[in-house]
C-alpha positions in Angstrom: 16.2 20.7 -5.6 17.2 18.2 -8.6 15.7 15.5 -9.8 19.2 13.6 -9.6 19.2 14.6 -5.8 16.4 11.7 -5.2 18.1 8.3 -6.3 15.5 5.8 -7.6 17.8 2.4 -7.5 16.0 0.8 -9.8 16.4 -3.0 -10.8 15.9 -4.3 -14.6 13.3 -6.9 -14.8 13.5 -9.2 -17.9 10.3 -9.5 -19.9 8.4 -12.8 -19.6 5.2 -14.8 -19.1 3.9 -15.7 -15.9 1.0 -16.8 -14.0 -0.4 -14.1 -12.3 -3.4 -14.8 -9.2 -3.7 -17.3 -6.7 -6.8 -19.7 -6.3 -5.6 -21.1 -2.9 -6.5 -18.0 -0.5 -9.3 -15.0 -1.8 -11.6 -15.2 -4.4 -10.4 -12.0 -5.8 -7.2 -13.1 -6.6 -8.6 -16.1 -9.0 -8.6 -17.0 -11.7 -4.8 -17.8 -12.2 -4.0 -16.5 -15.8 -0.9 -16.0 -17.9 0.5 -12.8 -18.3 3.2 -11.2 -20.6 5.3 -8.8 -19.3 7.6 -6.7 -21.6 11.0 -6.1 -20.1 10.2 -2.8 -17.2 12.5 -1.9 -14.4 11.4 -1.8 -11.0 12.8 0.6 -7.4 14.4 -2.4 -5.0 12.5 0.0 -2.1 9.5 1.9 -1.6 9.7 5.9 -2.0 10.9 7.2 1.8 10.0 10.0 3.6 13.1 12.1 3.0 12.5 11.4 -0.9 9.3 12.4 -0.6 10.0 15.5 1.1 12.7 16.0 -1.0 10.3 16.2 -3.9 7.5 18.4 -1.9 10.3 20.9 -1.4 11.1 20.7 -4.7 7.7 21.3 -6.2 5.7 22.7 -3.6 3.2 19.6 -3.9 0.9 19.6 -1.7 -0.8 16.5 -1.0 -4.7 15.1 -0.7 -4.4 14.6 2.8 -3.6 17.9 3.2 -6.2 20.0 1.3 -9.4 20.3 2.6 -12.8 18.2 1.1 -14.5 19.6 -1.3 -18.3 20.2 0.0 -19.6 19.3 -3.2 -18.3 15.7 -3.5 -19.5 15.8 0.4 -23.2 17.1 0.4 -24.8 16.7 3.6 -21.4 16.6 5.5 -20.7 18.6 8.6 -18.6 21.2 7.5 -16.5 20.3 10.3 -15.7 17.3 8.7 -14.2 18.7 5.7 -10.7 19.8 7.4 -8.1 18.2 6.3 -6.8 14.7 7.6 -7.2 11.3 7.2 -7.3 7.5 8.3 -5.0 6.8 11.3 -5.0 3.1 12.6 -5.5 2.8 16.1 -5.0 -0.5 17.8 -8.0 -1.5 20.4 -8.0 -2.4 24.1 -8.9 -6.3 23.5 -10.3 -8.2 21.1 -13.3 -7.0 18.7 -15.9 -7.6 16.1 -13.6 -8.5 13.2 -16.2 -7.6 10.9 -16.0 -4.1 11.3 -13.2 -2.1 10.0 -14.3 0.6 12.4 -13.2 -0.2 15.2 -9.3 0.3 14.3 -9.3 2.9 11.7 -10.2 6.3 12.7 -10.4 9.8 10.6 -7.9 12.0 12.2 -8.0 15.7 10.9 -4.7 17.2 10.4 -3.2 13.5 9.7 -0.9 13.6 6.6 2.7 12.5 5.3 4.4 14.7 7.5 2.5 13.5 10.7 1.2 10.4 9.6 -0.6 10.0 13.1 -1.9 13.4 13.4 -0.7 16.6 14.9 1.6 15.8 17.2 3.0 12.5 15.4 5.8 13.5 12.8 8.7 12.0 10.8 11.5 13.0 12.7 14.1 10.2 12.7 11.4 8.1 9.8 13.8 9.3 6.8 14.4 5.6 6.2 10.8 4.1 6.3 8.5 4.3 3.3 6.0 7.1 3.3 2.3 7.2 4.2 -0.7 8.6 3.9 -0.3 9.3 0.3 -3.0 8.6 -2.5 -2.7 7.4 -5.9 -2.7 11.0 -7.0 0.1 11.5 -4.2 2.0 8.9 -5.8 1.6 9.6 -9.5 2.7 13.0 -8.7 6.5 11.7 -7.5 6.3 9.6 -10.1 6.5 11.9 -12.8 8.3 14.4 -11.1 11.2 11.9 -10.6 10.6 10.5 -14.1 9.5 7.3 -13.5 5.9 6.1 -13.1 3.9 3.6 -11.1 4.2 -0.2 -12.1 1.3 -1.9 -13.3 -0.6 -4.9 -11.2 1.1 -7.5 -13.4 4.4 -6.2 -13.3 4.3 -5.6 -9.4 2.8 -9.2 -9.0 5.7 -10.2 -11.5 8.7 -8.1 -9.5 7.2 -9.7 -6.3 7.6 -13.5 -7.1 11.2 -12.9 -7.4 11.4 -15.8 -9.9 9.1 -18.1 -7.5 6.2 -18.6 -10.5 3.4 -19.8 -8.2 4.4 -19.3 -4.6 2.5 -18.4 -2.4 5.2 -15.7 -0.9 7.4 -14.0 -1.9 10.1 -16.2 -0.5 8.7 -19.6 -1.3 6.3 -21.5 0.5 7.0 -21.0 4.0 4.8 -18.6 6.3 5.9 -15.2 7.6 7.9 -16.6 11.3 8.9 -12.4 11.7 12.0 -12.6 10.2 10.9 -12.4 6.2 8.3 -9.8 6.0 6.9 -6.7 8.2 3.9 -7.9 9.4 1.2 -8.4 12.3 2.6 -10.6 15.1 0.3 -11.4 17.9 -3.3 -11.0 18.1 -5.3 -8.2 15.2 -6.0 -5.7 16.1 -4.8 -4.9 19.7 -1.5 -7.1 20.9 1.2 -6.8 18.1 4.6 -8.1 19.9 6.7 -6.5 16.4 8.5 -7.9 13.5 11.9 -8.3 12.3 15.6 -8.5 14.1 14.1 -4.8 16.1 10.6 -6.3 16.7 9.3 -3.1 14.3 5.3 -2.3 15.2 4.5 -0.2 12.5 6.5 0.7 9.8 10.1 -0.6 9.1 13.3 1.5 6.9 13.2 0.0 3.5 15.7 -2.3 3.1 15.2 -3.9 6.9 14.0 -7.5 5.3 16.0 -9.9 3.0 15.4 -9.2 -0.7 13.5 -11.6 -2.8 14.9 -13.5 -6.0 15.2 -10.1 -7.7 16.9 -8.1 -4.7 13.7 -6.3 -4.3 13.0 -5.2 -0.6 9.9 -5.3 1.5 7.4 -6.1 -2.4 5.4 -7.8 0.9 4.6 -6.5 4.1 5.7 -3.1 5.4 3.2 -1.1 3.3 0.4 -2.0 0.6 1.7 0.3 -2.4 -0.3 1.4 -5.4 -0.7 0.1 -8.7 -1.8 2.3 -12.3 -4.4 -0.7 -12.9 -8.1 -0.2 -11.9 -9.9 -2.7 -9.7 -11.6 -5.6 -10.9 -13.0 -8.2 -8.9 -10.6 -11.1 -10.5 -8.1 -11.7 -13.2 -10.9 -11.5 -16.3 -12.5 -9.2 -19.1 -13.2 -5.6 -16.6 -16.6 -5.5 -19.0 -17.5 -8.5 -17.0 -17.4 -6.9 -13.7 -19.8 -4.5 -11.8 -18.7 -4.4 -8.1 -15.5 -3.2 -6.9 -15.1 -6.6 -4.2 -13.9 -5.6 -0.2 -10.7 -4.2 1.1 -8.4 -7.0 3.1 -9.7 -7.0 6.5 -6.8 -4.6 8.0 -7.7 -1.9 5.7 -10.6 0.3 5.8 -13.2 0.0 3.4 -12.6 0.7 -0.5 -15.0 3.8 -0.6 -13.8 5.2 3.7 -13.1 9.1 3.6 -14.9 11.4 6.4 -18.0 10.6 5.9 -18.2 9.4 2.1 -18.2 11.1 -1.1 -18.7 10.8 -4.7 -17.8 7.4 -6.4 -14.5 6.9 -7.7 -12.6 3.6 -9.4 -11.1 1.9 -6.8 -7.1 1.2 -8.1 -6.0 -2.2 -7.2 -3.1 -2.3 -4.4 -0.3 -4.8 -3.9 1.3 -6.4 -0.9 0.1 -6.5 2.3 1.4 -4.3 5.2 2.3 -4.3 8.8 -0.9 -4.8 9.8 -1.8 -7.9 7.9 -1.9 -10.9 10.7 -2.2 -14.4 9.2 -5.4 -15.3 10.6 -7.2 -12.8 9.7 -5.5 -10.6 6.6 -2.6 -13.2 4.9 -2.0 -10.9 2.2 1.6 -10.5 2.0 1.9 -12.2 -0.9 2.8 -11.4 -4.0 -0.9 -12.8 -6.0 -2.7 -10.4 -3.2 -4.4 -7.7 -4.0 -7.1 -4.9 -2.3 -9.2 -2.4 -4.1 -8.5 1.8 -2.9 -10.3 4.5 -4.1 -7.3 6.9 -5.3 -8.4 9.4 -2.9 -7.6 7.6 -0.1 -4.3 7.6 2.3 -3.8 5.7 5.2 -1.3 4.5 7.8 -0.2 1.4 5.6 -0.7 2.5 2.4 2.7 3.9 0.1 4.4 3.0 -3.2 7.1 2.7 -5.3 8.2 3.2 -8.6 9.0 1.7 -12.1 10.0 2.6 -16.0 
C-alpha cells in the first residue's frame, strides 16, 4: 500500500506570536505566555480508522494495545493481567463519586484500534471517525510512515484558536450548546443524550462539526490527540517542575495501565473529547491540556498530524 494512497489534507498555518494558556479555568494551563510559531502546516481532521488501517496493512504495525505487558515493567502483576488490552469507558448506572476515575474507565483485555471496546466491539462502518486506542508511540509511528509528524503543544494550541488569540473556544466565547463541538451532553458519567445534528454518543466522522477560523475540524471535542511536547505542570522553565499535575476528570489517571508499571514522561494532550461535560471536565478548548503517559490508549484518546 502507498504512502500516496492515505491523503493527509493538510492546511498551511502562517508563522506568528500568540498567547498560548488560559488563567480563567485550570491551574495547568497558566501562566498565559507568548509564543512564536514558525510557519508549520497542520491535517484539517484527525487520522481515521480506514487510514490507520490503511497504514497497519501497509507496514504490519502492530500497536501497544495489542502486544502483551512486559512482566518486568509489571513486577508483582498477575500474569493474567499482562494480556493484551486496554482502557474502555464505561458509562455507570447513576450518578457517582466524581473523584474517582474508576468508576468509568475499566481495563478491557483484548481492547485495541480494531475493537476499540473489546472483543466483540469493532470498526465496521467507523471508517470515518478518528481512531482510538492508540499511544503516542501508535501515533508517531503513522506519522512517519506517512511523512508527516506530530504537531507540537504550541502549534496545536495555535491551529486550535483559529485566529481567536485569547478565546476561550475554539469558536469564540460562547459555550458548547451541541452543535459546535462533540462533547458530553447530559449528566457525567452515566446519561449522555448525544451531540451534533445525529445526537453522536461517542465518537463522531471527522469533519461532522463546523471548522474553526482555519477550516480545521473537530481541534476540540471528539478526541483528545497527542502532542510531541512532554508534560509540565504550566507554561514555564520544565527545570522548574517536579510533578506531572492530574489528567482532566473524564480521563483516567496520567500513570493508569493494568495494574501500573514503570514511570514514564507523561506527553501533554490537546482538546478535550466526547466525554468532557462542562461541569465537570470543560476542556474543549483550545489553551486545555492533560498529561498521558505515551503508553497509554483509551476510548477518547487519537491524533492528527502536521509538517
Amino acid at each position: 500500500m502507498d504512502v500516496a494512497e492515505v491523503p493527509a489534507e493538510l492546511v498551511q498555518i502562517a508563522g506568528r506570536t500568540f498567547r498560548m494558556g488560559s488563567e480563567r479555568f485550570y491551574p495547568e494551563e497558566g501562566p498565559v505566555v507568548e509564543v512564536a510559531v514558525e510557519p508549520f502546516a497542520i491535517a484539517r481532521y484527525a487520522v481515521t480508522n480506514r487510514q490507520f488501517a490503511r497504514f497497519v496493512e501497509a507496514s504490519g504495525y502492530v500497536t501497544t494495545a495489542e502486544r502483551e505487558l512486559d512482566p518486568a515493567e509489571f513486577p508483582g502483576l498477575d500474569p493474567a493481567g499482562l494480556e493484551a488490552g486496554s482502557l474502555v469507558f464505561t458509562p455507570t448506572g447513576g450518578p457517582v463519586d466524581l473523584r474517582d476515575w474508576r468508576q468509568w474507565w475499566r481495563w478491557v483485555p483484548g481492547a485495541s484500534w480494531r475493537c476499540p471496546r473489546g472483543p466483540g466491539s469493532s470498526i465496521d462502518g467507523l471508517g470515518d471517525h478518528p481512531v482510538v486506542q492508540v499511544s503516542f508511540e501508535d501515533a508517531a509511528a503513522y506519522a512517519a510512515w506517512a511523512g508527516l509528524r506530530l504537531p507540537t503543544e504550541a502549534e496545536w494550541e495555535l491551529a486550535a484558536r483559529g485566529g481567536l488569540d485569547g478565546a476561550a473556544f475554539a469558536w469564540g466565547e460562547e459555550p458548547n450548546d451541541g452543535m459546535r463541538a462533540n462533547t458530553w451532553q447530559g449528566r457525567f458519567p452515566y446519561a449522555n443524550t448525544g451531540a451534533g445534528s445525529s445526537g453522536w454518543v461517542g465518537t463522531a466522522p471527522v469533519g461532522s462539526f463546523p471548522p474553526n477560523g482555519f477550516g480545521l475540524c473537530e481541534m476540540t471535542g471528539n478526541v483528545w490527540e497527542w502532542t510531541t511536547d512532554a508534560w509540565t505542570d504550566g507554561h514555564r522553565d520544565p527545570a522548574a517542575d517536579t510533578a506531572h499535575g492530574s489528567s482532566c476528570g473524564c480521563g483516567p489517571d496520567a500513570a493508569a495501565r493494568s495494574g501500573g508499571g514503570a514511570a514514564a514522561s507523561p506527553r501533554v494532550l490537546k482538546g478535550g473529547s466526547h466525554l468532557c461535560a462542562p461541569e465537570y471536565c470543560l476542556r474543549y478548548r483550545p489553551a486545555a491540556r492533560s498529561p498521558q503517559t505515551p503508553d497509554s490508549a483509551t476510548t477518547h484518546i487519537g491524533f492528527r498530524c502536521a509538517r
